[in-house]
N, C-alpha and C positions, 0 to 999 in steps of 0.2 A: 835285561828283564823288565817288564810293563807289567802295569797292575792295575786291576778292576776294581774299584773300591765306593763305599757309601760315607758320603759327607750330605751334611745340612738338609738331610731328607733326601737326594737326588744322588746319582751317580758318575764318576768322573773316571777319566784314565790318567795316568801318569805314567815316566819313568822312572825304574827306580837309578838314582844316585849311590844310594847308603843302606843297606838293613843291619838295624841295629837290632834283630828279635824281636823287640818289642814295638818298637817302633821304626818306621823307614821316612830319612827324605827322599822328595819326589819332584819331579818336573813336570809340569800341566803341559797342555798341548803349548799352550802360547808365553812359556817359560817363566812360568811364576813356580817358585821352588818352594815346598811347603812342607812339612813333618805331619806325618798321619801313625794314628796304630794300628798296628798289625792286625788286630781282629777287625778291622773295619775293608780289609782286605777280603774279595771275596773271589776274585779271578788273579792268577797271574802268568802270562802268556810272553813268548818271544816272538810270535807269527801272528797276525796281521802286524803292522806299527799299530800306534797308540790312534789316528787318526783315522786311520782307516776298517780300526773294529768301531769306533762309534760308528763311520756313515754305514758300514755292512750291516751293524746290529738294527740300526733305526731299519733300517730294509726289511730285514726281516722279522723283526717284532711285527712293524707294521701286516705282514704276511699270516700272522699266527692267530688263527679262528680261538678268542675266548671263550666262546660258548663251548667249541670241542676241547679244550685245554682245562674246563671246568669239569667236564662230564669223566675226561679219562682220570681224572686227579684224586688221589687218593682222599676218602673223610677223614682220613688222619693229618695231623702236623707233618708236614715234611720240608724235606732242604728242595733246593731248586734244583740239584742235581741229579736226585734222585725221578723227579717230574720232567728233567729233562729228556733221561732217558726211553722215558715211558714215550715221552710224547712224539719223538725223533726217530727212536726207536735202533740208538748205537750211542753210544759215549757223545754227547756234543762236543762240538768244536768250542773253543773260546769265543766265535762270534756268533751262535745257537745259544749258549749259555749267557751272554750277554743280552742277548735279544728276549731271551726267555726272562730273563732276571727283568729287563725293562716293561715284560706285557704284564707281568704279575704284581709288580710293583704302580704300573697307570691302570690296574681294576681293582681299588680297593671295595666295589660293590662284589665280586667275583672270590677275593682273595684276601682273606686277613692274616694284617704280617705281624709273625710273632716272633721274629729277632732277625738277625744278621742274615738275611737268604734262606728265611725260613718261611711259609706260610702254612695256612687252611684254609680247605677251603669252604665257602660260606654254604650255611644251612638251605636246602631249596625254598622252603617259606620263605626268607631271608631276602633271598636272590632276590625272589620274587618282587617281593616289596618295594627293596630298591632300587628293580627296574622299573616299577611304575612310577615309583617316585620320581624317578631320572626321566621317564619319559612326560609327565607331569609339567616337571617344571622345563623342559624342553618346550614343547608347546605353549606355556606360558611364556616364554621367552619368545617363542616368533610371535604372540597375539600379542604382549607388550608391542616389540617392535612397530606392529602394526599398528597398534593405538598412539602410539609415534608420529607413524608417518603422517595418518590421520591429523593428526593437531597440527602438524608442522604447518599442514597444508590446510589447515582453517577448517578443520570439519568436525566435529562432533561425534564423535564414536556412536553410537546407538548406545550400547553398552554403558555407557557415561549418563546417559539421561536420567534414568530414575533416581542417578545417587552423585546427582551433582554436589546437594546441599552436604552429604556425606564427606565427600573428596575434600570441600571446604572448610567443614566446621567440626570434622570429627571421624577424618580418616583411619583405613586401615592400612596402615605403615608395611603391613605387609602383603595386601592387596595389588595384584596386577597393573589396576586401573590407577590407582594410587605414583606406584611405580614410575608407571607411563609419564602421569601428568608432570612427575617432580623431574623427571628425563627431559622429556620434552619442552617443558619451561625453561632447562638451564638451555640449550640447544636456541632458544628462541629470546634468551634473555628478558625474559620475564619471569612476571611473578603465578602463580597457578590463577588466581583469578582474572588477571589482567589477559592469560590466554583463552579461559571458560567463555568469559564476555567474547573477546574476538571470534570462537568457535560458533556464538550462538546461542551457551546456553542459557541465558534467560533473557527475558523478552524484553525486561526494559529494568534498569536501576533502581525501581522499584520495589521489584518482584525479589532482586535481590537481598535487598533489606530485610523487607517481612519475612523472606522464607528462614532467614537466617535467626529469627523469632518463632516462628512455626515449628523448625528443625528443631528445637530445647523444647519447644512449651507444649506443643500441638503434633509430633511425630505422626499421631496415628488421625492427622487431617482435623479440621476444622467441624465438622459435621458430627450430627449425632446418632448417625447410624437408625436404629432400628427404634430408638426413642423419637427421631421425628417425630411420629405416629402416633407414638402414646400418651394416651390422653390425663392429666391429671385424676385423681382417685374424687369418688362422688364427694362433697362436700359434708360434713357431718351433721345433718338436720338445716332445716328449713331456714333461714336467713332472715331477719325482717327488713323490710322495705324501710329506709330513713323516708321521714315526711321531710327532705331537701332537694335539691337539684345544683348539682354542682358542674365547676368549670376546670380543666387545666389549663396552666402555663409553661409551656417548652418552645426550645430550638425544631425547625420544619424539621429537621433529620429525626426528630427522638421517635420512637417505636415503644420502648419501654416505656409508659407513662406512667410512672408509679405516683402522683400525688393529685390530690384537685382540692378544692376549694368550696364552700356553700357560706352564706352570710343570709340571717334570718335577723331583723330587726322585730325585737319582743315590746312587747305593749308596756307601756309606762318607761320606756327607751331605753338604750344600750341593747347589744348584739349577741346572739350566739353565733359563733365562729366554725366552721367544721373542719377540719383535716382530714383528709381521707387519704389513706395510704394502700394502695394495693394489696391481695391478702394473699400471695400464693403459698403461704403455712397453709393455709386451709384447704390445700389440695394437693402437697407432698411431702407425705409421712416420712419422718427420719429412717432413714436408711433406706429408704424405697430406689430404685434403679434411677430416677429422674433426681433425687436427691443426691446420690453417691455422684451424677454428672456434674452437677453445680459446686456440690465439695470439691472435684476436682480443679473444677475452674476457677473456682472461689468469687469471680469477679467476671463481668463483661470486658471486652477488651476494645477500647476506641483509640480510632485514628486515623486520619482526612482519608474521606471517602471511603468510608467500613468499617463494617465493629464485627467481633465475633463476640458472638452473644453468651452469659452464665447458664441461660436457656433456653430449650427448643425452641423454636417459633410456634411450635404449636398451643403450647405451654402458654406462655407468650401473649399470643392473642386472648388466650379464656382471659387469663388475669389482668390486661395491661387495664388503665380506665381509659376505656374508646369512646368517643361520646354516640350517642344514643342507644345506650346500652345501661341495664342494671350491673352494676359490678361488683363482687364480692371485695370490701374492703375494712379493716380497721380505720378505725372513727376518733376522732377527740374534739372532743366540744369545748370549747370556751367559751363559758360566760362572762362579756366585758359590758362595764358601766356607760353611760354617754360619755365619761371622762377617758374612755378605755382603761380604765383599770379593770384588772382581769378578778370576777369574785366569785369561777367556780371553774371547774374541770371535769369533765366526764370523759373516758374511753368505753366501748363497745362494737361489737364485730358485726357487721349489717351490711344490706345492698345498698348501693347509693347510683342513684341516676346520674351518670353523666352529661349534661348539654350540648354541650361543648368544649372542643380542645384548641384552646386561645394559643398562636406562635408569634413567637416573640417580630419575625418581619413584619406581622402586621399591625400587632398591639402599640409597639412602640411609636408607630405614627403619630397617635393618640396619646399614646400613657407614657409621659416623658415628664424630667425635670419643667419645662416650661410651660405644659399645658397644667401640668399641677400645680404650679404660681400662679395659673389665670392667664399666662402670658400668651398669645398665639393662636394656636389650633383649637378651639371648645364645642368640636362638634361632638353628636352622640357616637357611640361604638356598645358594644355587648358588653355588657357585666358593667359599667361604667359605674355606678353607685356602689355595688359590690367591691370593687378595685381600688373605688377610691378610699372605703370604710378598712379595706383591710391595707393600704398605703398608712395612715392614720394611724392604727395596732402597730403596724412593723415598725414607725418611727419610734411609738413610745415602749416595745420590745426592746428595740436596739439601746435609745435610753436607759433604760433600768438594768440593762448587763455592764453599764459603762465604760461600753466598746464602742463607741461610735468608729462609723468607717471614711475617716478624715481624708483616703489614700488616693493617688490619682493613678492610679495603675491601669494598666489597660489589657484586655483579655481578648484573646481573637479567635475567630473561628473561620474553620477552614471548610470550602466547599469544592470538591472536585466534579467535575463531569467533561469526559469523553477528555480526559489526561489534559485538561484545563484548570485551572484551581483559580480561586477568588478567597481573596483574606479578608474579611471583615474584621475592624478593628470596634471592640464594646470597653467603653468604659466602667471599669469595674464599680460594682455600687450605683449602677442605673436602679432608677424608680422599681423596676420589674424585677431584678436580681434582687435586692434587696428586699422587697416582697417575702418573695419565696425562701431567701435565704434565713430572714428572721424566723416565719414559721415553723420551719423546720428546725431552727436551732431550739426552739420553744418544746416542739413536739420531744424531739429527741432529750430532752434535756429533761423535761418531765416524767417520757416515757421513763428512762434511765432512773428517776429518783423513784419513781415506782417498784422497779426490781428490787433498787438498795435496799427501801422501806419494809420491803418486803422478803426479805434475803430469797428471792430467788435470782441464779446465778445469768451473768449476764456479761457480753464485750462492751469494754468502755473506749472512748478514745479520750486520751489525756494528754495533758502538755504543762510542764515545770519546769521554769528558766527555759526555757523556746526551747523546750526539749516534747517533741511532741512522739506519742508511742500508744500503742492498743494495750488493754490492759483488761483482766477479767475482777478488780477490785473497783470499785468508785473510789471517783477521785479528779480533784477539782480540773478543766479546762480556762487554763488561765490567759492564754489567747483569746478566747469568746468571752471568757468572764463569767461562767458557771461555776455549779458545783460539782457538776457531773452532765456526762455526754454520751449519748448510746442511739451508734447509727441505728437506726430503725426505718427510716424513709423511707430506702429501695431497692425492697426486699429484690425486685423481679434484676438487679445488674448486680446486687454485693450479697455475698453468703453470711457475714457479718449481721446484715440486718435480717436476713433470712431465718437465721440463728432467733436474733434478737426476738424479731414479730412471734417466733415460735412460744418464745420464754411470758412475753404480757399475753398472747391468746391465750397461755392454760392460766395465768393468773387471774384475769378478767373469770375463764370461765372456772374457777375455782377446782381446775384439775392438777393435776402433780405435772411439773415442768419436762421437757422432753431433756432437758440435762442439768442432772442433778450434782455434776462433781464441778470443779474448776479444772481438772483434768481434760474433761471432754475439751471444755472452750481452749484451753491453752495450745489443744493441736493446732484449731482452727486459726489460734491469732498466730501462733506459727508460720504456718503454710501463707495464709491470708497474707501477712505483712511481707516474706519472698515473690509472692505471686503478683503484689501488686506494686512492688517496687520492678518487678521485670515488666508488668505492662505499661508502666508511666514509662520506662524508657526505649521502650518501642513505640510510643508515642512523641517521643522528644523527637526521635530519631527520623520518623516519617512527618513531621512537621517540619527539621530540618530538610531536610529532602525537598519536601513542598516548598519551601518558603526560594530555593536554591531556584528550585523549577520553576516558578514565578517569575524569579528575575531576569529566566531566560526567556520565558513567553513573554514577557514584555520589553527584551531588547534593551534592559536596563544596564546601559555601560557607567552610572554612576547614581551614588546613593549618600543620602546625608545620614549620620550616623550621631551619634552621644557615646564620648568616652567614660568608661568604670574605670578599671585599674590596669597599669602598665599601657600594652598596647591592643587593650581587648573593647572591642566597643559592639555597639546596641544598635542596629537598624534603625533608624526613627520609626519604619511605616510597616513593618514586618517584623515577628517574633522570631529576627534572625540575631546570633551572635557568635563572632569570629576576629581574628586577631588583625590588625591593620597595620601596615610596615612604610616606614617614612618618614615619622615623626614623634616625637612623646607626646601624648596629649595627657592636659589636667585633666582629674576626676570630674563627672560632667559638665564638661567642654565640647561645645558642637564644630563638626564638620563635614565636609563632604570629602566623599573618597572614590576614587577611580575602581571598575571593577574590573583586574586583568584577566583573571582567568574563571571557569567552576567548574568542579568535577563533581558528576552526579555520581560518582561509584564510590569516591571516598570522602564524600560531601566535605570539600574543602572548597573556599570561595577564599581566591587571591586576590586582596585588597591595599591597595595603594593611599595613604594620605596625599589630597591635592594641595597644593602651596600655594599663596597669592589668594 
């Protein structure tokens, strides 16, 4: 006697050896002896052998049309035998019943089994479903494939383009395309980006960088859509004309100009001083559509060779200070002595003529530590008595916070064109930095004790025990050596000061404040302080980059370095830093190091200590 039976979900023949009733031992095709129970018996036959009903049945299962096997099949529960007959149309044989058990058991889309050689069958909806289903993920399975072959073979799916930065930084695990690429990278022994790059999909080391910054911060593009266009809101009454004429001071790149400068010498001597800060309060009402844009941005976004801007360009140009132009600006006037001592303060919101926009490549020719000792260059330049009255202010500025800037740090700036880059290295605390950084620290730092004085609410930035943080309380900056700090400068790149300029306009103009909780501000410094720790390090990130891709345009196979800690050291002549392997070097200890290898895709630079 031989027996048809169901083990471990699948179906097996044996012979039987033993029946004990309840249970039988049994002998497999290929003589493994094994004890089964009896209910798990569902055929049991003398004719065919045990061997030759499997290959007969796989035959003819294979033969047996599901679809007509479904149709003639009862909507009731039923045994397999009783389906058999229907379907055969005479008592099956053991190898019909066999076969039949096998087609009904490999369509559980067709057939659901509800015990021992029992089935239903499925609802037509049902079917239906999960034959589209099944046909679904069929075709996904050959266009996988296909996106497969594609990679293997260096090419780029089309399909893959729009959602490269997707597949990278925030795939769908259960997307196709997804699929394909974690397929095909094992196939290719690589890793998914190291195949993207070889495919094509971006255009240079770069591109990958940023996009990878764009994908979190910027999904829905760079651009401002349908606010290009839109022009800030009319200005609220007529402006008056300052009787000044002022100047700015910036890097050739800046477009934002948010600050300038006027110096009026008064009769019976000492100076008023002007600051003018660009006013774009005064042309985008809280909550207005151009405003909700810069909330979201919270900040401009820079870094070598582009900035995405906090606002439109169009925006932009009304407010930036251009010179030969009147421009809507917040004002603060200092009254200082011939000693410079400072013995009066005015703010007020007015146009101021800009003359000129002074850049630092050219000033500095002129306006330098040693032409202001007398020493060298004393020829004329523009603003030249201006520049030098307010050099003058800013040293005794910096004096009176008891922060003098002792440091010899150095600051670079980066200039790309046509995938070239130039690093200029500025000494931090030049005649002109210094300049500008005193009166701003002055402005801001007044402005700020104005709100205090005044309890309307306001962003501060603060710093206790080098703990430096935004804060909507005053409260001393003990790095600068204030009592308080409240960006205000530039309003047109930080929302911060945007905030801020809003809060002294309605105080100047003795209106009620456009935010009157500490609620409102706490979102802003919220968001504000995530938003601009993610664009400082996408600025780290493509300076690294830059500084990498320098070395390579200039064929630099070796670089002298200053070590910090362990085996991490400091470029001398580039704002590069990376680990050096060779030697222990003491904390600032110079040497030079061999450069073996760089990788622009996961910006490592393989650096060797030279010996001898």
């Amino acid at each position: 006697m031989n027996v048809y039976y169901e083990e471990d979900g699948g179906f097996k023949v044996g012979t039987v050896l033993a029946d004990n009733d309840t249970s039988l031992q049994v002998e497999a095709l290929h003589g493994k002896r094994s004890k089964i129970k009896a209910a798990n018996v569902l055929l049991r036959f003398n004719q065919p052998s045990p061997g030759e009903l499997m290959q007969a049945a796989q035959q003819t299962a294979d033969e047996v049309d599901i679809d007509f096997l479904w149709q003639v099949s009862s909507q009731e529960e039923f045994g397999f035998a009783e389906l058999g007959r229907e379907y055969f149309g005479h008592e099956p044989t053991p190898v019909e019943s066999a076969a039949l058990l096998m087609r009904l058991h490999g369509a559980p889309m067709y057939f659901y089994k509800k015990g021992k050689g029992r089935y239903k069958a499925a609802p037509e909806d049902a079917l239906k479903a999960a034959l589209a289903g099944a046909e679904r993920k069929r075709l996904q399975e050959e266009q996988k494939a296909r996106f497969v072959e594609q990679l293997r073979a260096r090419q780029l799916p089309e399909a893959f383009r729009p959602m490269v930065s997707t597949l990278l930084f925030k795939p769908d695990k259960n997307g196709v395309e997804h699929k394909a690429l974690e397929e095909a990278a094992k196939l290719t022994h690589e890793s998914p980006l190291q195949l993207l790059v070889a495919c094509g999909a971006f255009a240079s080391p770069q591109q990958y960088h940023l996009s990878k910054f764009l994908f979190e911060h910027f999904p829905r593009g760079t651009g401002f859509g349908p606010l290009e266009a839109l022009a800030a809101a009319p200005l609220a009454g007529a402006l008056p004309l300052a009787p000044v004429t002022a100047f700015s001071i910036d890097d050739t790149t800046t477009t934002e100009i948010d600050d300038a400068f006027s110096v009026t010498a008064l009769r019976g001597g000492g100076w008023q001083i002007g600051v003018h800060i660009a006013a774009p309060a005064l042309g985008i009402p809280p909550g207005s559509e151009i405003d909700h844009a810069a909330r979201t941005r919270l900040s401009t976004v820079y870094f070598p060779g582009d900035k995405i801007t906090m606002l439109p360009q169009s925006l932009i140009e009304i407010f930036t200070l251009l010179e030969g132009r009147d421009c809507p600006a917040l004002s603060m006037y200092i009254t200082i002595d011939p000693d410079f001592a400072v013995r009066a303060i005015e703010s007020r919101a007015e146009r101021v003529r800009i003359e000129a926009n002074l850049r630092h490549s050219t000033l500095e020719q002129h306006f330098n530590e040693s032409a202001l000792a007398g020493v060298g260059n004393s020829a004329e330049y523009p603003f030249k008595h201006e520049l030098r009255t307010l050099w003058e202010l800013a040293k005794q500025l910096e004096l009176g916070r008891g922060k003098p800037d002792t440091g010899t740090r150095v600051d670079y700036n980066f200039y790309v064109e046509n995938d070239r880059v130039r690093i200029v290295p500025r000494p931090r605390g030049s005649p002109i930095d210094k300049l500008v950084a005193e009166l701003m620290i002055f402005a801001n730092t007044e402005w700020g004790r104005r709100l205090a004085e005044a309890d309307v609410a306001g962003i501060y930035r603060t710093q206790t025990n080098n703990r430096t943080a935004m804060s909507v309380q005053a409260a001393p900056h003990e790095g600068l050596g204030v009592k308080q700090y409240a960006w205000s400068s530039s309003p047109l790149r930080r929302y911060v000061d945007l905030v801020n300029q809003r809060q002294l306009l309605a105080l100047l103009q003795g209106a009620a404040a456009p935010y009157q909780r500490d609620e409102q501000l706490l979102a802003v410094v919220r968001d504000f302080e995530a938003a601009y720790d993610a664009y400082a390090e996408v600025q780290r990130t493509l300076e690294r980059y830059w500084c990498l891709r320098y070395l390579q345009q200039e064929g630099a196979m070796e670089a002298n370095v200053t070590a910090l800690r362990e085996n991490l050291v400091r470029f001398d002549d580039i704002p590069l830093y990376t680990k050096a392997h060779g030697a222990d070097l003491a904390p600032g200890s110079n040497a030079r190091v061999a450069i073996r290898s760089i990788d622009l895709w996961t910006l490592e630079v393989d650096c060797e200590v030279r010996r001898g």
